[in-house]
Every structure is written in C-alpha cells, then in structure tokens.
C-alpha positions in Angstrom: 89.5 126.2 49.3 88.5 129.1 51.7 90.1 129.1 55.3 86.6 127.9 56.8 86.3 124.8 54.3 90.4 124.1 55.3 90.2 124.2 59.3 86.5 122.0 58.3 88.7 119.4 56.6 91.2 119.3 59.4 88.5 119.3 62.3 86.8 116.3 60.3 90.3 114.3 60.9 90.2 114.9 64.6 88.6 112.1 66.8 87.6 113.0 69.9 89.5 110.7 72.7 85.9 110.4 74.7 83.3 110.3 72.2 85.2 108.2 69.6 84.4 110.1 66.4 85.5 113.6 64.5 84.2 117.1 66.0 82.9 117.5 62.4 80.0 114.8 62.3 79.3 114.9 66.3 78.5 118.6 65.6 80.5 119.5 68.4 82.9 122.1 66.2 81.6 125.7 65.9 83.4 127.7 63.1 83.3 131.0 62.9 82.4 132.4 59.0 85.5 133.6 57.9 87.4 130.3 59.7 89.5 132.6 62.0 88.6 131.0 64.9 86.9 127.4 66.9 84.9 126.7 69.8 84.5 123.0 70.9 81.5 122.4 72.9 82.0 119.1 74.3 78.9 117.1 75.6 80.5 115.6 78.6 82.1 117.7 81.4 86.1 117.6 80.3 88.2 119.9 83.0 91.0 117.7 83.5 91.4 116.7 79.3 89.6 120.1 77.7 93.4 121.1 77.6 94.8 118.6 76.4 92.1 118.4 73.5 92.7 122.2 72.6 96.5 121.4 72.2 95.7 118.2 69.7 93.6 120.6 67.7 95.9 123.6 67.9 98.8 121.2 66.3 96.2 120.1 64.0 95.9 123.6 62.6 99.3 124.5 62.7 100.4 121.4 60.6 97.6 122.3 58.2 99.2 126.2 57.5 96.5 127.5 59.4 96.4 130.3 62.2 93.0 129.9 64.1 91.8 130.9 67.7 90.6 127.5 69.4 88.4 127.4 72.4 87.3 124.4 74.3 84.3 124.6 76.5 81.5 121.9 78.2 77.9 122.6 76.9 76.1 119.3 78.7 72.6 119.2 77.7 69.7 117.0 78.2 69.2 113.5 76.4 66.1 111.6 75.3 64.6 109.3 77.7 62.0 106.4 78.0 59.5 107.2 75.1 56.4 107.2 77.7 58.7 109.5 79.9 59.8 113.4 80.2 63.2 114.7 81.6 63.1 115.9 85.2 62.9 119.8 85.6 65.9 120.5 86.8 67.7 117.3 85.9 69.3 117.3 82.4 70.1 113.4 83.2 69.7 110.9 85.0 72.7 107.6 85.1 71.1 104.8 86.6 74.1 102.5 88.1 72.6 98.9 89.0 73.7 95.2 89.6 71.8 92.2 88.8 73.1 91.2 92.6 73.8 93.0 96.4 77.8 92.3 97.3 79.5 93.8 93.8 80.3 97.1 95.0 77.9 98.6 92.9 77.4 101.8 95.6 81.1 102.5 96.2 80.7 102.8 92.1 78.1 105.1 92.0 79.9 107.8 95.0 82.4 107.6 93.3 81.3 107.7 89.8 79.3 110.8 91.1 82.3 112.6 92.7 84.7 112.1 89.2 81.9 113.8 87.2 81.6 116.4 89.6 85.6 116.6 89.5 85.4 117.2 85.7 82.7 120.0 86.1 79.6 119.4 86.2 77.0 119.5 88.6 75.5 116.2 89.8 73.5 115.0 92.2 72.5 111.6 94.3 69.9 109.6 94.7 70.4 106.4 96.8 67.3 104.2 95.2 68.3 101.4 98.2 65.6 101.4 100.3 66.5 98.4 102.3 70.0 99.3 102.5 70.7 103.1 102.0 74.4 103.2 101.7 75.0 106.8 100.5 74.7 108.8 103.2 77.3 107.2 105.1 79.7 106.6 102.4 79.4 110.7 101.0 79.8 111.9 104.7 76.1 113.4 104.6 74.3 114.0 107.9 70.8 116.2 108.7 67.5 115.4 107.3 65.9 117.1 104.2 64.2 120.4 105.2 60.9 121.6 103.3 60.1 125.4 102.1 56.6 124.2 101.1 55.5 121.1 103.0 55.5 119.2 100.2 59.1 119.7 98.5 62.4 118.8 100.1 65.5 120.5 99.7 68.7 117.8 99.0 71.1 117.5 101.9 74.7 119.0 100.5 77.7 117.0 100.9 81.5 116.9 99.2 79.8 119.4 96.6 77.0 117.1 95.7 73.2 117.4 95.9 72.2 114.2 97.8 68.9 112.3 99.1 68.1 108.7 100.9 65.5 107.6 102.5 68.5 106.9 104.8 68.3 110.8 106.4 63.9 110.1 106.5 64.3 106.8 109.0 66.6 105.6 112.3 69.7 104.1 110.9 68.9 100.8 112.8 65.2 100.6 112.2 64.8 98.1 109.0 62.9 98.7 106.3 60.3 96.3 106.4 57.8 97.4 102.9 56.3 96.0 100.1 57.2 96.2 96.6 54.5 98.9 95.5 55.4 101.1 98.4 58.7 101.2 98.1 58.3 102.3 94.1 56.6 105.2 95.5 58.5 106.3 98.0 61.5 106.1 95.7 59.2 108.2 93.2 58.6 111.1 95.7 61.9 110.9 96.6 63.1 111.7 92.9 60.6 113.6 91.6 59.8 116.0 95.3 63.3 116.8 95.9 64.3 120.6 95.3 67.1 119.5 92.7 68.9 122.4 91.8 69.8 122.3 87.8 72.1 119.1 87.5 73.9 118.2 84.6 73.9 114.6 85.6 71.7 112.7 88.8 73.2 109.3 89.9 70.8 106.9 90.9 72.0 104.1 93.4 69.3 101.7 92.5 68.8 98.9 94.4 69.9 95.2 93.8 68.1 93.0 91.9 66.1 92.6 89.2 62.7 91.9 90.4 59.3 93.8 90.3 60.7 96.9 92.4 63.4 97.5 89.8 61.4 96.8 86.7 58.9 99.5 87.9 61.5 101.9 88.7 63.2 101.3 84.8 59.6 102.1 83.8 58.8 105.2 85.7 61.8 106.9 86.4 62.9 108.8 82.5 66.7 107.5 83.0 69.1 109.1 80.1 71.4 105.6 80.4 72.1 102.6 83.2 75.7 101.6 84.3 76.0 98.0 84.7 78.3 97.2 88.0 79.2 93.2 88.2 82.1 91.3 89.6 84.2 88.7 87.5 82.6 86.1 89.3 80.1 83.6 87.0 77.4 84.4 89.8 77.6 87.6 89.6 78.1 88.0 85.8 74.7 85.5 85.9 72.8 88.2 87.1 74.6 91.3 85.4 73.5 89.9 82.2 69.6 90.2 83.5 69.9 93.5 84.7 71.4 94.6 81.3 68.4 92.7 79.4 66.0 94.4 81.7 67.1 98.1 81.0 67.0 97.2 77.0 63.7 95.8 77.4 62.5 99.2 78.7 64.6 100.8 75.5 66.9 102.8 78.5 70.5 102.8 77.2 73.6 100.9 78.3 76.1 103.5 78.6 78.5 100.4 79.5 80.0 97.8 82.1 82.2 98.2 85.1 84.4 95.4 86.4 84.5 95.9 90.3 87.0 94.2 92.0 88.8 92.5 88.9 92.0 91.2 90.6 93.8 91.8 93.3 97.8 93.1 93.9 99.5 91.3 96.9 100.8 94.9 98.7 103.7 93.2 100.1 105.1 90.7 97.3 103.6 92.7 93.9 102.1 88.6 93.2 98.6 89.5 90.8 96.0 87.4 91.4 92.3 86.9 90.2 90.5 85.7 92.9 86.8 86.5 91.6 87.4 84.9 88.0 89.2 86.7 84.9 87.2 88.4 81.7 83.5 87.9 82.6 82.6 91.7 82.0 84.6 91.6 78.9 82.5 88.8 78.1 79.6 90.2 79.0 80.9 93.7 76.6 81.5 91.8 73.6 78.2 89.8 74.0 75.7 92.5 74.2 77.7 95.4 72.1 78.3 97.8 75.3 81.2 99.6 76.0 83.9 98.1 78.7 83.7 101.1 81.3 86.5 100.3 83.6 88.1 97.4 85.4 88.6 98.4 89.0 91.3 96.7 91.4 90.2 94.7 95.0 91.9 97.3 97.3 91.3 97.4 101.0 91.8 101.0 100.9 88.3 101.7 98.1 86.3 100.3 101.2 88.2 102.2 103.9 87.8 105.6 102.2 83.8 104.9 101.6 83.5 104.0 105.1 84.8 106.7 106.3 82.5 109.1 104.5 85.4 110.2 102.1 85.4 108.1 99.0 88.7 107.2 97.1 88.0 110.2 94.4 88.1 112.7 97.1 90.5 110.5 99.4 92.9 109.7 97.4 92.4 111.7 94.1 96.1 110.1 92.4 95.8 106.6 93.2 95.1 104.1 90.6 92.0 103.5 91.8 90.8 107.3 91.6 92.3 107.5 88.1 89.6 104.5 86.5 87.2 106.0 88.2 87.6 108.8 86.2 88.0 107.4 83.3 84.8 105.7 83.9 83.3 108.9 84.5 84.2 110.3 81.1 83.5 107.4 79.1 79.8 107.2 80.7 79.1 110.7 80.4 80.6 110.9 76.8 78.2 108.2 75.9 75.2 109.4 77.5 76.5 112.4 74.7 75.7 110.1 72.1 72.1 109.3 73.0 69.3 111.3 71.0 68.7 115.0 72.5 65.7 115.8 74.6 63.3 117.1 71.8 60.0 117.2 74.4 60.2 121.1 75.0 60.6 121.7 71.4 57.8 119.8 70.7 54.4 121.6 70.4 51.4 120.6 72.8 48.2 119.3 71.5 44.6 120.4 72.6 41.7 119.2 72.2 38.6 120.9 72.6 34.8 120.6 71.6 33.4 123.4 69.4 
C-alpha cells in the first residue's frame, strides 16, 4: 500500500463531527498524488471547529506512521433547489426558518441563526418575509431605507455585518399592513429577487407565520436550499409545527431540522428546572418525521432583552449558554444543507428551439 492509498484508509475512518459521515465518501478530502499532504474543504462555514478538526486528523495520521501536511478550509457552494426553481444570482442558499404559529420565537431564531453562521465565516444575509410584522430591523439594530443605483434594484441595508431587507425600512413603523394574500407574495418576491445581494453563502428568510396561502406560494416560488422548523414544547404549537413541516415536503424543500425554543426554564435565584411549555414535543416531532433535532434553547429573559435592544444574544452575549446552541444550531443546519444535492442548473446546457 502506497502512502496515498494509507492516509485514504485513515481519512475513510474519520467522521466529520458536523456532517456525520467520513471525509472519504462526502468527498470532502483532497489528496495530493504522492499522499504528502490533505486539504479538507468543508461544506459548511467551520472557523470556530476547523481547528479542532485539523488536530483529530493530524493524530489520525500520526497513529497511522504517516507524516502528511493537513489543511482545513470552508469551500460553501450552492445546493439544488425546488425542481421548477433556479438559485438566486448571488445567493448560493437560501434557509427558510418558519413556524406553523406567531408567539414561538421563531424571529429571535432566525437573527440569531443568521449572526452564528456569520460568526463561523460565511457571508449571509436577511430577509424578514413578515410583512404584517417585520421584526428584523429592530431586532439587528438596522435603520435607513434601501437606496437604488438603477430605480429598479435596491441595495440591502448593512447591519452587525449582515446584508439585511424588510419591508419594515419601505413603510412607517406604526402604519399596519393592511394587504391581501396575492400582494403580499409579490411584494415579498421583489423584495427577494430586486435586492442588490452581494454574493452570500447563506440568505435567511424570516418567513411569516402560518401555514396558509401566503406561505404555500412563497414555498413554491422562492428556490429555498432547506426550511428550519421553530416550534415551542407546547401541544399547540407542536400542532402547527407538524403542518408547516408537511407543507415544505410537499413542495420537495428540505427539512434541515427542528428547533425547540423556549424548552424549559432555570429559576435564576434557586437553580429549580422547570418545564413550563410541555417537555419532548420537538423530539417527538424529530423522531416522527426523520429530521434532525437542531437545538433545544432555554426560556431566558435575557434572549428577549438582547433582541430588543437591536443586539441579539450571539453578538450580546457571545459565551452564554444560550449563544453556544445557537451555534451549534448554526453548524448542524448549514452542515445539512451540505448534504443536499449540488446546484447542477449552470452546468446544464440550454435548449433552443428554432424553425428551419
């Protein structure tokens, strides 16, 4: 056995902590010829676990006899979406974070979701999809109102290193929203597809609650790489999680997985635990429908504070507990959007038709 078949052996015995599998069969391990040296191009943006991945690896080799250069770097690339659909220019992905219901937290998710992705490396973007009740804005500390270079095109508002836009910077925060279904699809639409995004890895998408005719056009239209399902432990809740998670399969959009928001709650002053909302819905819900458990995230005065105050817990308070799952979250959603099917469409050849 040549040193390229030996570090091959050893790299197929390694299983990444994110993706769940061996750097060998998610053809993530590039070797060089003469197996002097290893470059691991992880799907999912990795800066705070890239070095703790090169040092498993590095051991790995060293047990096996074998001296080998290892480099760990993020290549993120675009995934497959909605059969009907093409990826965004500019927009390798899109995460779609929804709730079946209003009330679950499912906002404070997706800031924050949107800040620990950016935190690992990549570049991400927001749009807030909540036309009756545009939340981002406020919660990511974003103030102005979208300028145009063309008249037609609007350039994102920046904020807390993300690329943001709401219909919440277009309208007076106290003037309600008071359109129909089909007009609020395409407004959403133009929001999406005539913002000036500027090469994201990943776009969030706040959508709104529910799972009625506005949503089930937007699951259609907009080509979403996976959907993060946000619910409470609550049966009410968990009721209408389970609908929202039927309606993105129906449209063939990937569950990348469940969050638990506010699973149980820590007295601050005596340490007692208690479960106010109900205990084990979401993993209910997980083991029910095959998706991945996400994260199960604490009821914590503070998480609402720090997205009030336009400074979300990730950026707030980056080594809390809180902070830490929503992390976690970030790198288990993004290393499963990894696993979807790559974006073939550019690769594919066009077809014309003429008449001779």
């Amino acid at each position: 056995m040549n040193q390229k078949e030996s570090v091959l052996k050893v790299l197929s015995g390694i299983v990444d902590p994110w993706m769940k599998a061996d750097y060998l069969s998610t053809r993530m391990a590039k070797v060089a010829d003469d197996g002097s040296s290893v470059t691991i191009e992880l799907g999912y943006p990795a800066k705070s676990v890239a070095e703790g991945i090169q040092k498993t690896i590095d051991e790995a080799m060293c047990k096996a006899g074998l001296t080998v250069k290892v480099e760990v770097v993020q290549k993120i690339i675009a995934h497959a979406v909605q059969r009907t659909l093409k990826v965004l220019p500019n927009v390798k992905n899109i995460i779609a974070v929804s709730s079946g219901k209003g009330g679950v937290g499912k906002s404070t998710v997706a800031a924050n979701l949107a800040l620990s992705l950016k935190a690992e490396g990549a570049k991400v973007g927001v749009l807030d999809a909540d036309i009756y009740g545009p939340s981002q804005p406020m919660m990511l500390g974003a103030l102005g109102r979208p300028m145009t270079n063309d008249g037609t095109n609007m350039n994102p508002i920046e904020s807390l290193g993300l690329e943001i836009n709401s219909i919440g910077f277009l309208i007076d925060p106290d003037e309600p929203m008071i359109w129909r279904g089909p007009l609020v699809a395409q407004a959403l639409t133009q929001l999406l597809t005539q913002t000036n995004w500027h090469d994201l890895d990943y776009l969030v998408i706040d959508m709104p609650p529910g799972t009625g005719d506005i949503q089930l056009t937007l699951s259609q239209t907009v080509p979403v790489t996976g959907a993060v399902i946000v619910t409470t432990p609550q049966d009410i809740a968990l009721l209408d999680a389970k609908k929202g998670l039927r309606m993105f399969q129906k449209v063939n959009v990937p569950i990348l997985g469940v969050v638990e928001n506010m699973s149980v709650y820590e007295c601050p002053q005596c340490g007692h635990v208690e479960h106010i909302f109900g205990e084990g819905g979401a993993k209910r819900i997980s083991e029910t429908y095959h998706v991945d458990m996400l994260g199960q995230l604490p009821l914590d005065a503070k998480i609402r504070e720090e997205a009030d105050s336009g400074a979300p817990t990730v950026i707030s308070s980056p080594d809390s507990l809180a902070a830490r799952i929503y992390r976690e979250i970030a790198l288990k959603a993004s290393a499963a959007v990894a696993k979807t099917a790559k974006d073939m469409s550019l690769k594919m050849p066009s077809v014309r038709v003429e008449n001779n």
